[in-house]
N, C-alpha and C positions, 0 to 999 in steps of 0.2 A: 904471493899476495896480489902483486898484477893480474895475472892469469884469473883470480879468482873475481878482481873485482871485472876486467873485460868479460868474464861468463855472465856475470850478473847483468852488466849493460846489456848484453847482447839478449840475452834472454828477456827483458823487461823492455827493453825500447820500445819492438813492436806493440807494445799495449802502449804505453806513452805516446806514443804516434797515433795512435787507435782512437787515446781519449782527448787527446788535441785538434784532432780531426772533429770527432762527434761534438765537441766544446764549441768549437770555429763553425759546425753550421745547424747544428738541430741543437742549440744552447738550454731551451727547455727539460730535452730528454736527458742531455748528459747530467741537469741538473737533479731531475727524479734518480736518476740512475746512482750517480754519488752520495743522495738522504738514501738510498737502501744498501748501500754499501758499507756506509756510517752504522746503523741499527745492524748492520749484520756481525759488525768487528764489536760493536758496547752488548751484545748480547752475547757474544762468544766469548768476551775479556771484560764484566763489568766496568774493574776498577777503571778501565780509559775513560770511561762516562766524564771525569773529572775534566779530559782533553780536547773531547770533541763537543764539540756544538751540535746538535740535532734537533733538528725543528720536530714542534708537539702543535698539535691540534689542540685551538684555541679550547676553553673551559667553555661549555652552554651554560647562561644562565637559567634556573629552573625556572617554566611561566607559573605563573602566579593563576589558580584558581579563577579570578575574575576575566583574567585576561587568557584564556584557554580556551582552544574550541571546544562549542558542545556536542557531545556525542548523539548521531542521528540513530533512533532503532530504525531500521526497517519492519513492515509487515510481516510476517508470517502467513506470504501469499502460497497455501497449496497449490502443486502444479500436479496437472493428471496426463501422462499420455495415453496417446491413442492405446496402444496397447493394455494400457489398464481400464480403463473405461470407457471405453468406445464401445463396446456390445452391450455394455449394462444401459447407457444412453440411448445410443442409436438404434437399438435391435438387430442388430448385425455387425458377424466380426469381421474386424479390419482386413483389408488385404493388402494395402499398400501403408508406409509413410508410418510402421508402429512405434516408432522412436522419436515421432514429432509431438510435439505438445497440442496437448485435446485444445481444438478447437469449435468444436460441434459436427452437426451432419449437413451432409448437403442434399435432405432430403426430411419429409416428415415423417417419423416413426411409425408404426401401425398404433403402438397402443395409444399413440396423442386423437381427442376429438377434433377432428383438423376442420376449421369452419374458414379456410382464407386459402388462398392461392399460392400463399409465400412458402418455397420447399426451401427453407432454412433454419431448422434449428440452432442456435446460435450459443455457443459458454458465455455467460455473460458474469458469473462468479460463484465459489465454491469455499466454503468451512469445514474441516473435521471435528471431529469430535464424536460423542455418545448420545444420541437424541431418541430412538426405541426404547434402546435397550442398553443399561448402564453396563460397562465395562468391552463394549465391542465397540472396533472398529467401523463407524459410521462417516459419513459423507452428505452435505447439503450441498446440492448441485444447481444453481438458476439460470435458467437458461431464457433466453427468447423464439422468439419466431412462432411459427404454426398456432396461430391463432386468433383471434379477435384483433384487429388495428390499436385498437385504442386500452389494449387489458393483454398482451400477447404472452406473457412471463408465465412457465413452468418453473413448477419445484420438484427436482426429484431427491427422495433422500436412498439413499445405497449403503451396503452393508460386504465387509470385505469377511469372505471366507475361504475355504481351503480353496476354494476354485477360480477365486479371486474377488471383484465387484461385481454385486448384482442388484438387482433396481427391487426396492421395499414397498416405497410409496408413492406417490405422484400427486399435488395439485396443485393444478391449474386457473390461469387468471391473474396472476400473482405478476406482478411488475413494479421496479423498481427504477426510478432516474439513473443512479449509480446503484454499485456493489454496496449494500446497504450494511451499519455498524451492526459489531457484536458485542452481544452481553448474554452476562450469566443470573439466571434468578440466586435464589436461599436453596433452591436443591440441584443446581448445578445445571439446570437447561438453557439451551440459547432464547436469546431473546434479540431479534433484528427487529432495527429501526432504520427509515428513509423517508426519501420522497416519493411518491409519485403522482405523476402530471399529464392531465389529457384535458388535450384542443379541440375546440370547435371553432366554428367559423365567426361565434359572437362573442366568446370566451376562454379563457384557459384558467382552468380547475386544477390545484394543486391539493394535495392532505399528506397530511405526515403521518404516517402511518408506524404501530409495533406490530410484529408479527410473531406468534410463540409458535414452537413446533414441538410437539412431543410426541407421546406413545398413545396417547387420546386424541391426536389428530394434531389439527391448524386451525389457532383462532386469530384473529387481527381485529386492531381496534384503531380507529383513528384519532389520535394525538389533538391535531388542530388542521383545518381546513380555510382555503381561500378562495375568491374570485375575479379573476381581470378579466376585468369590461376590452375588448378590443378596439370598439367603436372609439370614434373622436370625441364623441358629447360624455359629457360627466353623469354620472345616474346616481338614484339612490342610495346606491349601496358601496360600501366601501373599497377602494381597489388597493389590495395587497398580493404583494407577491414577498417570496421568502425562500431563502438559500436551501443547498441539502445540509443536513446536521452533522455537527461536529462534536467530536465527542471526547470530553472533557476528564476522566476516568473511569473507573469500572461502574461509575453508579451514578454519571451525572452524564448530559449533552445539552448544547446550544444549537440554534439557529436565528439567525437574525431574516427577520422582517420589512418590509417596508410596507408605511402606508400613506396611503393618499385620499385626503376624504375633498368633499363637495362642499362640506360645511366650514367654512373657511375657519385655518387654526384648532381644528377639533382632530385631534389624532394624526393629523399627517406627520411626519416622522419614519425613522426608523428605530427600533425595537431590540432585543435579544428575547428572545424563548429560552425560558431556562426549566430543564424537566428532569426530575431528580427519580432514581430507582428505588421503591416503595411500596413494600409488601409487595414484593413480587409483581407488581406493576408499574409501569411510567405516569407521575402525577406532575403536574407544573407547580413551580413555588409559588409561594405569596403574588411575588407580582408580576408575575407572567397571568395566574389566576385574575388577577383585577382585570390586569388587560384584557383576557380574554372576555371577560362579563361586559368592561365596556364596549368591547367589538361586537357581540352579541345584542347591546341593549342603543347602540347605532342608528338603526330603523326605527325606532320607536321616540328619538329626537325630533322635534320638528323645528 
């Protein structure tokens, strides 16, 4: 029975000594190191669960609906690289950099009417979808540069087939502040809304413009339209300027307004544009509609 119990010491010390050590100077680890020693003996031998103490991860309380964060969607931003779309764009296939994300050309295409010196066509934003021709793979492509200062926006729409993307249609003139909203009419075509805004030296002219694209072409109609006086002196005419538009869901957007009149207390303020999707077109409500009659019927105050 001696002999047996000196085996035992002798066999076990060195760990006893091992774990007196690791206790005495790295006390954290020995302390993980014994809760997995514990879960490893009540999982091999239930019934000891009764013996041993083993720490548990406290219970979460569930958050509560009001108090939860809200979930962000992201866009469903297309991305084209070069190697898919750089020939249908540019007029020429890539040679370098096919794996990098299309950013335009650094040069003007042949087929663009290039009336300006600037050699940059530029991505400025892109939509998929079906806009020809229902059930193919389609692309709206808007780009900048190569053109007019003050109007420089290309539209190309592209259509992907066995050979890949290749350029359908094109026009030109077309500009946008930003990546302009998408919407869908009653038979499924896009319908883009935005700003756009060009300077002169006594003014800056803004309109809000829709834009439809289909298989009958490109029509655009402008929404509502402003004028800021640059000068210092106050003039006739009313000075508004107003945000790009936000877009409220598949059938409604706002933009808020600002105005400033000459006729002291008459319209100054700021505004929301509120313009709802109807029959297939953008109409302003009730009283966006007033407003606009009274900003219209302004000049005619005296």
């Amino acid at each position: 029975m001696k002999k047996l119990i000196l085996f035992l010491i002798i066999l076990f010390l060195p760990s006893i000594l091992a774990g007196l050590v690791l206790y005495r100077y790295y006390p954290s680890d020995s302390k993980n190191l014994i809760e997995i020693l514990k879960v490893k003996i009540v999982k091999q031998y239930p019934p000891l669960e009764m013996y041993i103490q083993i720490e548990r991860p406290p219970i979460k309380k569930p958050i509560s609906i009001e108090n939860s964060p809200k979930r962000v969607t992201l866009p469903n931003v297309p991305i084209f690289l070069n190697s898919d779309i750089y020939e249908a764009v540019c007029g020429e296939i890539p040679r370098i950099n096919l794996s990098q994300t299309f950013s335009g050309c650094a040069y003007c295409p042949k087929y663009l009417a290039k009336v300006t010196n600037d050699n940059n066509f530029r991505y400025f934003s892109s939509v998929r979808g079906s806009f020809l021709r229902k059930g193919e793979e389609e692309a709206v492509i808007f780009m900048k540069g190569c053109g007019r200062s003050d109007d420089n926006g290309s539209v190309l729409i592209v259509r992907k087939g066995f050979g890949g993307w290749r350029r359908e249609q094109l026009f030109q003139n077309i500009l946008f502040d930003s990546p302009p909203l998408e919407f869908k009419d009653e038979d499924g075509f896009f319908i883009f809304v935005g700003k756009r805004t060009k300077s002169t030296q006594v003014d800056v002219h803004s309109e809000l413009i829709s834009v439809r694209i289909n298989k009958n072409g490109m029509s655009e109609k402008i929404l509502f339209s402003s004028v800021l006086d640059t000068g210092e002196r106050c003039t006739e005419m009313l000075q508004i300027s107003f945000e790009n538009p936000l877009k409220k869901n598949s059938k409604q957007f706002d933009s808020q307004i600002e105005i400033l009149s000459c006729k002291k207390g008459f319209l100054s303020g700021s505004y929301i544009l509120h313009f709802n999707l109807n029959e297939n077109d953008f109409k302003p409500n009730f009283e966006t509609s007033k407003l606009m009659t009274r900003i219209e019927k302004y000049g005619e105050l005296k």
